[in-house]
C-alpha positions in Angstrom: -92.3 -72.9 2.7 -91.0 -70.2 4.9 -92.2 -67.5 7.0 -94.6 -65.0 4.9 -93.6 -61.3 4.7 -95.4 -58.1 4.3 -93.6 -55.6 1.8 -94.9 -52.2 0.5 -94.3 -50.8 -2.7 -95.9 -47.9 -2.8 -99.7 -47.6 -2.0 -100.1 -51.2 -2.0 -99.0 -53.8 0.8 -97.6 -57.5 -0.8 -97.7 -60.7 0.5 -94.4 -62.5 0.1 -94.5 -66.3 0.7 -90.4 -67.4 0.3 -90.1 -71.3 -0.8 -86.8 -73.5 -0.9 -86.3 -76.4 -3.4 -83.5 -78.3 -3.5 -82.2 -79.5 -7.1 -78.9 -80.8 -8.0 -76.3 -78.6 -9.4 -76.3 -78.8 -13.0 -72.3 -79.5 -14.7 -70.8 -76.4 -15.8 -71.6 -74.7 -19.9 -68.5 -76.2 -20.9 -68.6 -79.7 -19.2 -72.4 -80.0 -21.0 -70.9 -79.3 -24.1 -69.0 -82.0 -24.0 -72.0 -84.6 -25.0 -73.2 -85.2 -27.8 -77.0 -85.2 -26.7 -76.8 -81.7 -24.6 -79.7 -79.8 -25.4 -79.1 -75.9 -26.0 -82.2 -73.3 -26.2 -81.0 -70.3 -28.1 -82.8 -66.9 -28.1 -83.1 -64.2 -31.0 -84.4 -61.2 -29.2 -86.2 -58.6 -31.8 -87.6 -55.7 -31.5 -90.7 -56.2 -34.5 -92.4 -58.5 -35.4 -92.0 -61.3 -33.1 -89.8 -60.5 -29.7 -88.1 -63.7 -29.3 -87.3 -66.6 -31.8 -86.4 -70.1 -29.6 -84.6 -72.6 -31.3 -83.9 -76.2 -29.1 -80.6 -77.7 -31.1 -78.2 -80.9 -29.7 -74.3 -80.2 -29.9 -74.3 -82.7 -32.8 -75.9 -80.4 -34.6 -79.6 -82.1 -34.8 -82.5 -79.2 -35.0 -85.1 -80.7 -33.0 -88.2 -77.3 -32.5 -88.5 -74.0 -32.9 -91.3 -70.9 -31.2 -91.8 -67.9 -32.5 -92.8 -65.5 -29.7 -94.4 -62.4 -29.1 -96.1 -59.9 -31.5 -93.4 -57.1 -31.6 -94.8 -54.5 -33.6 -98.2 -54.2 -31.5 -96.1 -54.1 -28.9 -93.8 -50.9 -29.9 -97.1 -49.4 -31.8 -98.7 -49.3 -28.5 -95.5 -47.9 -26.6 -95.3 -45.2 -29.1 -98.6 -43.6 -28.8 -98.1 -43.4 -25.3 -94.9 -41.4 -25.9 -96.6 -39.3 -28.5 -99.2 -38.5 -26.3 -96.8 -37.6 -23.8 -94.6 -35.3 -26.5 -98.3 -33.7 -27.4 -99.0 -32.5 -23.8 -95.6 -31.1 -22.9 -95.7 -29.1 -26.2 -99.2 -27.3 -25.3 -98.0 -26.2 -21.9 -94.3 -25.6 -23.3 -93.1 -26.3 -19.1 -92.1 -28.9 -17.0 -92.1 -28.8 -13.3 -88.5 -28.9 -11.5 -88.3 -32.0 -9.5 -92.0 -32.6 -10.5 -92.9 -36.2 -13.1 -95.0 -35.2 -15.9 -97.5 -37.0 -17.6 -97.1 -39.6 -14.2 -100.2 -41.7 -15.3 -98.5 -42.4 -19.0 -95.3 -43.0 -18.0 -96.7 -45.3 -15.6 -98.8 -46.9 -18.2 -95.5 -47.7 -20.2 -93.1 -49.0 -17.6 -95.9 -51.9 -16.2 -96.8 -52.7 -20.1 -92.7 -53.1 -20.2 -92.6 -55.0 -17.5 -96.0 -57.1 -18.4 -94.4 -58.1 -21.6 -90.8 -59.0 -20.3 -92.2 -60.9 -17.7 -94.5 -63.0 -20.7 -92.2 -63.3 -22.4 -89.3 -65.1 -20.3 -91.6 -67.1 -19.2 -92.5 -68.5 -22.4 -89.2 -69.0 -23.6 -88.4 -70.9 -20.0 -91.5 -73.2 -20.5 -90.7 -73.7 -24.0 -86.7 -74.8 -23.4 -88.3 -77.4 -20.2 -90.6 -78.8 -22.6 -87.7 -79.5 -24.4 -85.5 -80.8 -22.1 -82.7 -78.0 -22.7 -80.2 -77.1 -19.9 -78.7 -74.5 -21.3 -80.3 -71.1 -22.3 -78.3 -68.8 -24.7 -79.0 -65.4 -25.6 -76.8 -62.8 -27.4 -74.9 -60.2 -25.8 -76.7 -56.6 -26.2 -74.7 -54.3 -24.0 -74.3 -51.9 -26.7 -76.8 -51.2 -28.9 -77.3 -47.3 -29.2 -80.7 -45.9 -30.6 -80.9 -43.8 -33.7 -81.5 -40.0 -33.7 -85.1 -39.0 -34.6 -87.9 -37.6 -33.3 -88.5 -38.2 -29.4 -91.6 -40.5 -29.5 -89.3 -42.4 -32.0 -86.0 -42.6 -30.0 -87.4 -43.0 -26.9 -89.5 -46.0 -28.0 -86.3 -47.9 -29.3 -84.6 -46.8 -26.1 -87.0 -48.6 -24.3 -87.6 -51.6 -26.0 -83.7 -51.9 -25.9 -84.4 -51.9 -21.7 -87.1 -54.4 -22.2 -84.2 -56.8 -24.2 -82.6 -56.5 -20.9 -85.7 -57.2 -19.1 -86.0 -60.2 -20.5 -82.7 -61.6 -20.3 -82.6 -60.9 -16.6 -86.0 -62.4 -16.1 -85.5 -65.5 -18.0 -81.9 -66.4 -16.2 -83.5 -66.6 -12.5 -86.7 -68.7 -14.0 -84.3 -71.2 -15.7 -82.5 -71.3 -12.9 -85.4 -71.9 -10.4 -87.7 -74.0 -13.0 -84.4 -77.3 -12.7 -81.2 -75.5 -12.8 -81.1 -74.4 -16.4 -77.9 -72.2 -17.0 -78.0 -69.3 -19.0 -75.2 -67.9 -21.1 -74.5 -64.9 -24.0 -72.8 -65.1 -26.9 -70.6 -62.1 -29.2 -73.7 -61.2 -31.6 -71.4 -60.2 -34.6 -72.8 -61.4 -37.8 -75.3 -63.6 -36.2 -78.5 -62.7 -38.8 -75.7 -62.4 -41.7 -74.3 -66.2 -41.7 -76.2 -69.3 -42.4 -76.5 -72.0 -40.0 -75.5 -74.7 -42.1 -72.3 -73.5 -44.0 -71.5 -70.4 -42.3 -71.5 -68.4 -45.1 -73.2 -64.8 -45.7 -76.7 -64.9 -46.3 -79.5 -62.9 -48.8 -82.3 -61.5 -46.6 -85.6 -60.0 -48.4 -89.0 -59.7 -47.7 -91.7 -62.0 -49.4 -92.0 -60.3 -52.8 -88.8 -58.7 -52.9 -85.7 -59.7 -55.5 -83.8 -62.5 -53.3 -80.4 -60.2 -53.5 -78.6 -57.8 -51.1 -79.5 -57.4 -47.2 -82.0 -55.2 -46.1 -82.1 -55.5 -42.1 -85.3 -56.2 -40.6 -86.8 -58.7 -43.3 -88.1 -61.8 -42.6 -86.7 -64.2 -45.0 -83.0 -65.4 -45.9 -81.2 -67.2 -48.0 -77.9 -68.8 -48.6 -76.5 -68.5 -52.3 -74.0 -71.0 -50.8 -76.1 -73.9 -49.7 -79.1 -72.8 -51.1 -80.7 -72.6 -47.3 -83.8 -71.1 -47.8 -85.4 -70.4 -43.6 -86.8 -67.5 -41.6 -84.4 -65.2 -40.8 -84.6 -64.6 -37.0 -84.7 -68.8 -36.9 -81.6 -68.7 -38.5 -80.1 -66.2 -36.3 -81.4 -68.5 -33.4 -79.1 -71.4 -34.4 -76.1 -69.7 -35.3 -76.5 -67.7 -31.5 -76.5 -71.7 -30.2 -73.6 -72.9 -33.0 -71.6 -70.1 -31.8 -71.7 -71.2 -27.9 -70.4 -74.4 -28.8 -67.7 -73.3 -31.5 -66.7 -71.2 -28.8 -66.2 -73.9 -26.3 -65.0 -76.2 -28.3 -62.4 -74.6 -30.5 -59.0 -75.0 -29.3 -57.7 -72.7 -27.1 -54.6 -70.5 -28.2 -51.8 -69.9 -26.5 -50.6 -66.3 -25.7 -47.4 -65.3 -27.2 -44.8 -64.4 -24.7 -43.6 -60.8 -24.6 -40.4 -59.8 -25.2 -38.2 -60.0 -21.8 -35.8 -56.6 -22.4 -34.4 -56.7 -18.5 -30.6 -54.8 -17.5 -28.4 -57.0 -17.0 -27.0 -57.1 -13.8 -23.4 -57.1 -11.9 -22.3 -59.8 -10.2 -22.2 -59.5 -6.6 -18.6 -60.1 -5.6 -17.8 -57.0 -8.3 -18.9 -54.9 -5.8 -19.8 -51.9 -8.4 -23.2 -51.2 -9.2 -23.9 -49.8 -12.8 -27.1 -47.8 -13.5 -28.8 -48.5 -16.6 -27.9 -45.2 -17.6 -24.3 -45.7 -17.0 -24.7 -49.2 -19.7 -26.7 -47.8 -22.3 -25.1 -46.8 -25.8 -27.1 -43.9 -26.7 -26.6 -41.7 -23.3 -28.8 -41.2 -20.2 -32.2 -40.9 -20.6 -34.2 -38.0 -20.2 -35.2 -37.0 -16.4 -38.7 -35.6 -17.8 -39.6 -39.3 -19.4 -38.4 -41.4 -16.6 -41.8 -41.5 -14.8 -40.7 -43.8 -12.4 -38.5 -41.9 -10.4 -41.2 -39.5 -9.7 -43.4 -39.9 -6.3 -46.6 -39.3 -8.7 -45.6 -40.8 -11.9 -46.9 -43.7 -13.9 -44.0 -46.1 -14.2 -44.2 -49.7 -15.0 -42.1 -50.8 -11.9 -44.0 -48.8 -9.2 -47.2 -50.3 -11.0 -46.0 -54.0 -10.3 -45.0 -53.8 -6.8 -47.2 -53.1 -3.5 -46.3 -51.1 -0.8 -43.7 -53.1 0.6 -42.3 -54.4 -2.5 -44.5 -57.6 -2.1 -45.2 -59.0 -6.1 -48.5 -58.5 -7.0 -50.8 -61.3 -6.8 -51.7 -63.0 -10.3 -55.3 -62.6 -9.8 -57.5 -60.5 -11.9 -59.7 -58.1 -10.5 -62.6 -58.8 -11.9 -101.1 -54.5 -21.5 -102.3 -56.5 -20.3 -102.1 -57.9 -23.4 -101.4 -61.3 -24.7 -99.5 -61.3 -28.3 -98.8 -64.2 -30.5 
């Protein structure tokens, strides 16, 4: 335990207590992956009905639990009447305040039920992969989802709960990391609720009820016509986010083709003649205008692969309190 500190956000003074532990470092995603008995923890985040969908697999393919987590819809029903609320009061006074937060106390109220909820539930999905015995956490990779145009209460809500995705990803990397070294990793989401986990091939989803043909997003149910896999839907997105770590490090890797080397060739020295390449080409000089590269500011090739003093380039790449089940 180290020294305690006294840090102020806001109004309020905090009382921060720093501890070390010292763990092992854990073998690399790809080293793991490599046993047969590695446990992987993959994560369908949602935005209704349940938030997050754990699934605890072996690379050999052996399901061994899933958790459903998270009451989704109370979740956004409560965000949205916060926003409507907020919509309602700015269109009775019809002005907002330059440099001046309106409606403080609501938008207040929405980013610490936000942040109550992310903070549930990474923790719940980090408890639920150590009771498991996982060491490696996967989620999908949700850079770029976009919400839909509507009314405001309505696009700001999916906005949000988009944020609170990232929330929870952020939140549940540095507790798997502190709870034992658990390493966290994302996966491309293409196609992950349209395949089935067992042959890969596209699935039916429906709602209980519902003709068992087509895909309407959002439903609960899926089913392979395939395999005849019959499961939840987000729990079958769960495994194929895991299957699709280890298919990616274990399919071989392919080689890049080589480009086509087109270089002038050049004189021998004891000619003692130089010959431009405009002098050797067959169809006539080239164009000033397009030859870039002879201007101070233009964008040729050769002045882009050379530093300052003609030194190669290096081959380094830059580089509510609420409680839902």
């Amino acid at each position: 335990m180290g020294s305690p500190q006294l840090v102020r956000k806001g109004d309020r003074w905090w009382l921060h207590t720093p501890i070390e532990k010292t763990f092992e470092a854990p073998a690399k995603v790809i080293e793991q992956l490599t046993v047969a008995d590695t446990r992987i923890c993959a994560v369908d985040l949602n935005l209704d009905h349940h938030l997050a969908v754990c699934s605890v697999q072996t690379v050999d393919g052996t399901i061994l639990a899933t958790s459903f987590i998270g009451n989704g819809t109370a979740v956004a029903g409560c965000r949205k009447k916060l926003l409507g609320r907020i919509a309602r009061n700015r269109s009775q006074t019809g002005i907002i305040a330059e440099n001046e937060q309106d409606n403080a106390d609501l938008w207040a109220k929405i980013r610490h039920v936000d942040e109550q909820i992310a903070h549930l539930v990474s923790s719940r999905i980090v408890q639920f992969a150590t009771k498991h015995g996982a060491s490696i956490l996967v989620f999908e990779h949700l850079g770029n989802l976009r919400p839909e145009q509507g009314k405001y209460s309505h696009r700001g809500n999916t906005k949000r709960a988009y944020w609170m995705k990232g929330r929870i990803f952020r939140y549940s990397k540095y507790k798997a990391w502190n709870v034992g070294g658990i390493i966290t990793a994302r996966v491309n989401p293409r196609n992950t609720s349209r395949e089935c986990h067992r042959c890969h091939g596209l699935v039916v989803r429906y709602n209980q009820g519902q003709p068992q043909e087509g895909y309407t997003p959002g439903a609960a149910l899926c089913f392979c016509p395939q395999c005849q896999m019959r499961d939840h839907a987000d729990r079958n997105a769960s495994l194929r986010v895991g299957q699709r770590l280890i298919e990616r490090t274990q399919a071989p890797l392919k080689e890049k083709p080589h480009a086509l080397v087109r270089r002038a060739k050049r004189e021998p020295k004891g000619s003692g003649v130089g010959i431009s390449q405009d002098a050797k080409r067959q169809m006539g000089p080239s164009i000033p205008a397009v030859r870039r590269g002879d201007h101070a500011n233009g964008h040729g090739t050769a002045q882009r692969g050379r530093r300052r003093m003609g030194a190669p380039l290096s081959d380094i790449a830059s580089q509510l309190r609420i409680h839902f089940e």
